[in-house]
C-alpha positions in Angstrom: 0.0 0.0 0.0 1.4 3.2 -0.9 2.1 6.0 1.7 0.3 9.3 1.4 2.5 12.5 1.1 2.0 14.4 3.6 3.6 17.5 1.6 1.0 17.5 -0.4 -1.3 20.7 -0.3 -3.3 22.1 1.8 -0.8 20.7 4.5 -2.2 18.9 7.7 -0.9 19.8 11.2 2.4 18.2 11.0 3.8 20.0 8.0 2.0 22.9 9.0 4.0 23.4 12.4 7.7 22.4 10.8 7.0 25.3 8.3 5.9 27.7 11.3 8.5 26.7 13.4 10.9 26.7 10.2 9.7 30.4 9.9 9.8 31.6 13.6 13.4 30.2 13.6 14.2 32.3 11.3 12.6 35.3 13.0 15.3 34.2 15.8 18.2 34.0 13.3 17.3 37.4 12.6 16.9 39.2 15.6 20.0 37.7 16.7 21.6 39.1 13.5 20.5 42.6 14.2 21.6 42.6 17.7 18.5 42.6 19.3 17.3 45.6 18.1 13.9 44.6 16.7 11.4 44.8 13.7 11.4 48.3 13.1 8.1 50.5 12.8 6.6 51.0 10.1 5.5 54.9 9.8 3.4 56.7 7.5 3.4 56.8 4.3 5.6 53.2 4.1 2.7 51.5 6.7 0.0 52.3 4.3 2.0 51.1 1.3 2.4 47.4 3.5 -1.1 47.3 4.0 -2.2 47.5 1.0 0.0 45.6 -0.7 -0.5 42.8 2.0 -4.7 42.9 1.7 -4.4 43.4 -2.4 -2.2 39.9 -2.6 -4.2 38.4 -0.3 -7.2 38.8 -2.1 -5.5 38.0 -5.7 -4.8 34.8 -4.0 -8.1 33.5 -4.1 -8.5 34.2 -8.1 -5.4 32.5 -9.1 -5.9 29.1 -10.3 -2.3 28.1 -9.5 -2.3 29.4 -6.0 -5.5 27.9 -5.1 -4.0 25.4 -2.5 -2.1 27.9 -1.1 -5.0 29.9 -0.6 -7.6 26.6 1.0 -4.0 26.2 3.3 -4.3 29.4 4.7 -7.8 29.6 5.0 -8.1 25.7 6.7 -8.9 25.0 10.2 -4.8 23.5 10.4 -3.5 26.8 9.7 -6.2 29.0 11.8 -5.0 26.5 15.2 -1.1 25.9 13.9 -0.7 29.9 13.7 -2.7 30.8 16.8 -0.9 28.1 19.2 2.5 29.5 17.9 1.3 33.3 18.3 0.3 32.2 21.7 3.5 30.8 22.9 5.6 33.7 21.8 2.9 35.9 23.7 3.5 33.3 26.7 7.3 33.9 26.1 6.9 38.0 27.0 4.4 37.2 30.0 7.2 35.6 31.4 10.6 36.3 30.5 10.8 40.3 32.3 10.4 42.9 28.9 12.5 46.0 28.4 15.7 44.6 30.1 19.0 46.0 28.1 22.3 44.8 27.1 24.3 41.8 25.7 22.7 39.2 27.2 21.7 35.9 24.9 17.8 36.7 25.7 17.8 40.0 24.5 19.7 39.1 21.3 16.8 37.0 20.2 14.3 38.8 21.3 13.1 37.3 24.5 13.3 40.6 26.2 11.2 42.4 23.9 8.7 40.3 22.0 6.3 42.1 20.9 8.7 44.4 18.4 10.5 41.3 17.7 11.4 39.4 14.0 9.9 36.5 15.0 6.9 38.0 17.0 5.9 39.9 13.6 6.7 36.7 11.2 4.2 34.6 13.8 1.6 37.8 13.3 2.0 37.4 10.0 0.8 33.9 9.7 -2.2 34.3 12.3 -3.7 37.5 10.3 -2.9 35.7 7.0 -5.4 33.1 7.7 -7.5 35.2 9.1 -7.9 37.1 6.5 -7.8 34.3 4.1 -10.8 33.1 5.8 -12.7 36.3 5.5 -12.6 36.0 1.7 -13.5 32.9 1.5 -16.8 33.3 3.7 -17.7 36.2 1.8 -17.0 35.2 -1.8 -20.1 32.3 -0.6 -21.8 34.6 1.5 -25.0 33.1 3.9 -27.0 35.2 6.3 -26.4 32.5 8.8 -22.5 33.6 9.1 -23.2 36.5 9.2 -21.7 36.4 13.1 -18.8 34.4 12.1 -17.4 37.0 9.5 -18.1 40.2 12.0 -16.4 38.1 14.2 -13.3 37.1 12.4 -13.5 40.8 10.8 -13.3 42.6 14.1 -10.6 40.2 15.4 -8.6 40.5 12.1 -8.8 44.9 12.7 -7.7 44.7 16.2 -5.0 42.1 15.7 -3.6 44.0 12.6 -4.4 47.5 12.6 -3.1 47.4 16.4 0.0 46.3 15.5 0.3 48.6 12.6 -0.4 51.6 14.2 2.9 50.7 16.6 4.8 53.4 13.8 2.2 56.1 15.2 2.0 55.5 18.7 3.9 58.4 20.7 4.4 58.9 24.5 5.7 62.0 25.8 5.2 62.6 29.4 4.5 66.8 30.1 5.2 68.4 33.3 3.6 71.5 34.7 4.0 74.3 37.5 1.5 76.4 38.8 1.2 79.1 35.7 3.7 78.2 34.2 2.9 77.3 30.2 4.5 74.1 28.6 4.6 72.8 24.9 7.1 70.0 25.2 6.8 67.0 26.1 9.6 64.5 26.9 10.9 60.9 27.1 13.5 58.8 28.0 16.0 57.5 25.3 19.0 55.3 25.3 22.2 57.0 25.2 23.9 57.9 22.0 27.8 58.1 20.9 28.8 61.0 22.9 26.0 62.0 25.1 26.4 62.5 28.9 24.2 61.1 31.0 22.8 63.0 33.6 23.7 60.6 36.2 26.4 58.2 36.9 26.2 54.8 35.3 23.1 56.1 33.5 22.0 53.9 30.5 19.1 57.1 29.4 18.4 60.2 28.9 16.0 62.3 28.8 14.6 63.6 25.2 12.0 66.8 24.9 9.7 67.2 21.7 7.3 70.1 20.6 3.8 69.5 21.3 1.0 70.8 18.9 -0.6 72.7 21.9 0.9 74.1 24.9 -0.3 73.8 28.3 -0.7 75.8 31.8 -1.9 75.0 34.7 -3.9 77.1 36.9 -4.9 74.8 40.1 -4.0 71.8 41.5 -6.4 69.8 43.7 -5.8 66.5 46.1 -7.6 64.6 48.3 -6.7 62.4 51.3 -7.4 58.9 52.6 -7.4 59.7 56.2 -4.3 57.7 58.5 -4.6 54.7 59.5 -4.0 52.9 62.9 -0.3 51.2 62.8 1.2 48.8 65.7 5.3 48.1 66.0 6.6 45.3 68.2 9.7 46.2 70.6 12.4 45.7 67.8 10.5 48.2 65.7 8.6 45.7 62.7 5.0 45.8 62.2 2.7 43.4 64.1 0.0 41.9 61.7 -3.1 42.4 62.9 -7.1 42.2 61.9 -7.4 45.9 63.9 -8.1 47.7 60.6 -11.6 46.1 59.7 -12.2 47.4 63.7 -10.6 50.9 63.5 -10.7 51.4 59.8 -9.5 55.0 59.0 -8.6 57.6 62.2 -11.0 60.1 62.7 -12.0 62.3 66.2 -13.8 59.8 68.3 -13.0 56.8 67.1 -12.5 54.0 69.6 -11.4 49.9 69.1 -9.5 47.6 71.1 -6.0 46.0 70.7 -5.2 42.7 73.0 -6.3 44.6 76.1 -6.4 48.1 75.8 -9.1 50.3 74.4 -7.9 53.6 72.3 -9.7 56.3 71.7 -8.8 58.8 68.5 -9.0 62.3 71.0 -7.6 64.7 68.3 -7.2 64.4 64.3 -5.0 66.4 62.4 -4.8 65.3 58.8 -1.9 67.8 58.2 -0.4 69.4 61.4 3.0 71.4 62.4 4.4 70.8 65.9 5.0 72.7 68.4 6.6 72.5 71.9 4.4 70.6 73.7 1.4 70.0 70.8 0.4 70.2 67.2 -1.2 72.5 65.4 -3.1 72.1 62.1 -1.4 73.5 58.9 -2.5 73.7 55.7 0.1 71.2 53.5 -0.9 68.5 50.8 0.1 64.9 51.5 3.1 64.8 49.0 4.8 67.5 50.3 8.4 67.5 52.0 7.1 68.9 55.1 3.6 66.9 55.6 3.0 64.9 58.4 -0.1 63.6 60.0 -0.6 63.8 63.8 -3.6 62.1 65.9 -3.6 62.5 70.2 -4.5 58.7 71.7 -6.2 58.1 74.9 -5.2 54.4 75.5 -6.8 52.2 79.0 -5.8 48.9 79.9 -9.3 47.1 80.8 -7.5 44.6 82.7 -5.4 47.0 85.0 -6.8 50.4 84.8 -3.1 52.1 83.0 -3.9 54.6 81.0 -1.5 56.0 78.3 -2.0 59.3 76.2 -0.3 61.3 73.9 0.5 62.9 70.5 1.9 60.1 67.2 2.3 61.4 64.4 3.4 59.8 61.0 6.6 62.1 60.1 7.9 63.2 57.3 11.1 61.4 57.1 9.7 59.0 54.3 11.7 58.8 51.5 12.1 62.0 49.8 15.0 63.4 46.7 18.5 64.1 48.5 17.8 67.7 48.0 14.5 68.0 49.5 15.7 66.5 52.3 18.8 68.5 52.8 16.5 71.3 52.4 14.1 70.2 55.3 17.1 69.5 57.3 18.5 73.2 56.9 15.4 74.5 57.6 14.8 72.1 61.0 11.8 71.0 59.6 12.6 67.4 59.7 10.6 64.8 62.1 10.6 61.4 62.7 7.5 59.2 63.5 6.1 59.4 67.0 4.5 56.7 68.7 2.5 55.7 72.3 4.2 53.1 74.3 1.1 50.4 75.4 2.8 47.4 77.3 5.3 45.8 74.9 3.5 47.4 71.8 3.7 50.9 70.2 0.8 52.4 68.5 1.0 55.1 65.3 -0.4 56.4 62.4 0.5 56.1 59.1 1.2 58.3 56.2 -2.2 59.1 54.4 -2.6 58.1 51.0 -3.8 59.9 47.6 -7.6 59.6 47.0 -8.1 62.0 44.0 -5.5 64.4 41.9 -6.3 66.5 39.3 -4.9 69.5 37.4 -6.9 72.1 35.9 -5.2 73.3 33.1 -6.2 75.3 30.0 -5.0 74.0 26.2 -4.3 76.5 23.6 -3.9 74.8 20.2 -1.9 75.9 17.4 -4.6 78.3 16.2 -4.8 79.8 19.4 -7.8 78.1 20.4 -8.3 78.0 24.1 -9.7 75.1 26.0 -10.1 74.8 29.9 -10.6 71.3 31.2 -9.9 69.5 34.6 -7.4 66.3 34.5 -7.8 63.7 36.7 -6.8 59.8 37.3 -8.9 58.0 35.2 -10.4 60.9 33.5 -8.1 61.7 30.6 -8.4 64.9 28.2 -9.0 64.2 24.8 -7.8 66.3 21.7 -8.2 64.9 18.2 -5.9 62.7 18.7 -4.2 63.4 21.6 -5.3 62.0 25.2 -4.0 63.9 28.4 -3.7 61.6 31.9 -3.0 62.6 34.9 -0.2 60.6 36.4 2.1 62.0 38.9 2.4 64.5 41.3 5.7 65.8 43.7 7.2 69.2 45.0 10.3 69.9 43.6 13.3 72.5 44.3 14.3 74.6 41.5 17.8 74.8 42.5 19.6 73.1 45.5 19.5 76.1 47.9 15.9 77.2 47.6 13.1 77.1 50.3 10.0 76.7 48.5 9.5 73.3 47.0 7.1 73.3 43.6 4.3 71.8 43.0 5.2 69.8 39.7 2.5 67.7 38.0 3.1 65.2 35.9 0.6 64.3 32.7 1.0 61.8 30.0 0.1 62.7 26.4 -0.2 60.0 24.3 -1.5 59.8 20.9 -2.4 56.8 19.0 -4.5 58.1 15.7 -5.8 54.2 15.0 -6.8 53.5 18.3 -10.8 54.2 16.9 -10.3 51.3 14.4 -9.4 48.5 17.1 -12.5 50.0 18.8 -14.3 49.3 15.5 -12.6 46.0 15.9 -13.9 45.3 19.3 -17.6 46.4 18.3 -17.8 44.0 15.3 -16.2 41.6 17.5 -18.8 41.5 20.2 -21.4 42.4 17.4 -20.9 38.5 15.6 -20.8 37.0 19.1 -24.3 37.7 19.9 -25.1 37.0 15.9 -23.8 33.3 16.4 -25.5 33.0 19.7 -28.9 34.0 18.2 -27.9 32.0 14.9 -27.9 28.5 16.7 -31.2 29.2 17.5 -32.8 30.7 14.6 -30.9 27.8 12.0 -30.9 25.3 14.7 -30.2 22.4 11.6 -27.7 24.3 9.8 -25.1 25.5 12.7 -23.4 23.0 13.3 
């Protein structure tokens, strides 16, 4: 009996993964031949060129007689599971080998250390929209209402898989910061160091890059709220005792009292941001971030058990960790303060340092034209522009030079514009759109779904 040839087309699975693999080892070969450096982006006009070319030879596949295996291949179930397995594992490969890492090192020669912009990331992307697409024409060319769902489907998948990757070339990230009044129109990022540049630190592998902006921006306010402190217990050698007391105490406020082992506290005084005195505090009016914040709370503390009684004034500090020159600056200025605590038996009791609730920077946008627009950014509230999307993402004091006294407020926003962003949102609508058509398909041609 005579043995099939398996490398005969359309290929089954077996010949279909020794070409992938065939092909992804190459993408290897290459990556390591380039030094690591990646595919590089494609940017307008050259992406546009690609695509088209890509979709136009797709699509002449299918109506030449001579490439009509190649074209079933493509479009079979074998290639649609060989492509997407090896996609996956590559995807696997940069959800666990750490991405971004720099240097010689074998990993980042081939790409393990940044996969997505790798040769053989894009040669396994190539394959997986391929027969995506491949499928698409086919299911069109003999169109039925009933898959209908199946070609949104595949359609929307197909534009977010390939149009997100495309628009990699136009992707930019600049990140802008802002004073009080002060008007901006560059943005910046970090860079690897060229031939001859200094970098601003020692032993410094970036540096930092500014752009022009098509807007400038100023800031007129900045607004931030606090989580209140919470409760905080040290053992003897100064380490945190664990301890369920926070679903009891929850945040400080006046009032408040729980119990710990056998004493009962009582919250007596609050200050959420405070400046001491001799003997007390007094409330002052500083955001949490600053230098010079700390919190401060007086504790009434009874032993049930034995009737001691312990009060007195904790406070959080504000020795946390700070830039060497805002803290030489508190330290000139005597404004420096470690935590305080209230001895109870072999424990000590504290507060901690409050945390950021809500930041936000209202800031006014004047466009090219000279069109003005006010609008207030927050965390999770960008600003959108064309374009353009403003988020809030940082905010610190900083010293303008290393012997001043008055710490800025700098906040920090991140513009990023990605101009084909709406066509993976497209993508995800058709997507979800063919979903629900197959789900109400099955019932409506219950005998011709299989």
């Amino acid at each position: 009996m005579q043995k099939s040839n398996i490398w005969r087309m359309p290929f089954g699975y077996a010949p279909t993964f020794i070409i992938l693999a065939g092909f992804i080892l190459v993408g290897f070969a290459l990556e390591f031949a380039v030094g690591g450096t990646g595919f590089p982006k494609p940017i307008a006009p050259i992406n546009f060129f690609l695509i088209g070319f890509y979709l136009t030879i797709l699509t002449a596949l299918y109506f030449v007689k001579p490439l009509k295996d190649l074209f079933r291949w493509f479009s079979s179930i074998t290639m649609a599971v060989s492509s997407v397995i090896a996609y996956v594992v590559l995807i696997a490969v940069a959800g666990f080998v750490p991405q971004g890492m720099s240097g010689d090192q074998l990993l980042h020669r081939i790409g393990f250390t940044h996969m997505i912009s790798s040769w053989p990331y894009v040669i396994s992307f190539i394959f997986v929209t391929t027969s995506l697409y491949s499928t698409i024409i086919k299911k069109s060319i003999k169109f039925k209402v009933r898959n209908v769902g199946f070609l949104l489907s595949h359609i929307g998948f197909f534009i977010i898989l390939f149009f997100g990757t495309m628009s990699s070339g136009h992707l930019e990230t600049y990140n802008v910061e802002l004073f009080i009044d002060s008007p901006e129109h560059q943005g910046f990022y970090f860079d690897k160091l060229r031939a001859g540049e200094t970098p601003q630190l020692p032993d410094q592998d970036f540096i930092r890059r500014k752009v022009d902006l098509p807007f400038s921006l100023r800031m007129s306010r900045f607004e931030i709220d606090n989580y209140p402190s919470e409760i905080l217990f040290y053992d003897s050698d100064g380490f945190p005792v664990k301890t369920k007391i926070k679903k009891e105490a929850g945040f400080v406020s006046e009032g408040k009292k729980f119990h710990f082992q056998d004493w009962e506290i009582t919250v007596d005084k609050y200050l959420e941001s405070a400046t001491p005195r001799k003997e007390d505090y007094i409330p002052y009016d500083m955001d949490c971030d600053h230098p010079a914040f700390l919190s401060a709370a007086y504790l009434k503390a009874k032993n049930i058990q034995t009737n001691e009684e312990q009060e007195g004034w904790v406070t959080c500090g504000n020795t946390r960790e700070h830039t060497p020159e805002l803290s030489r600056m508190l330290m000139r200025l005597k404004y420096f303060f470690p935590p305080t605590y209230l001895d109870i038996g072999d424990i000590s009791v504290s507060i901690g340092q409050p945390g950021k609730k809500r930041f936000a920077s209202y800031i006014t946008m004047t466009n090219l034209e000279g069109k003005k627009t006010e609008k207030i950014v927050e965390v999770n509230k960008p600003f959108k522009y064309k374009n353009w999307y403003l988020y809030q993402t940082d905010c610190r004091y900083r010293l303008l030079h290393a012997e001043s006294t008055d710490p800025l407020r700098v906040s920090t926003l991140q513009a990023v514009s990605d101009p084909w962003l709406k066509f993976v949102y497209i993508g995800f609508f058709l997507l979800l759109a063919g979903s629900i058509h197959m789900i109400w398909s099955i019932r409506k041609f219950p005998k011709e779904v299989k």
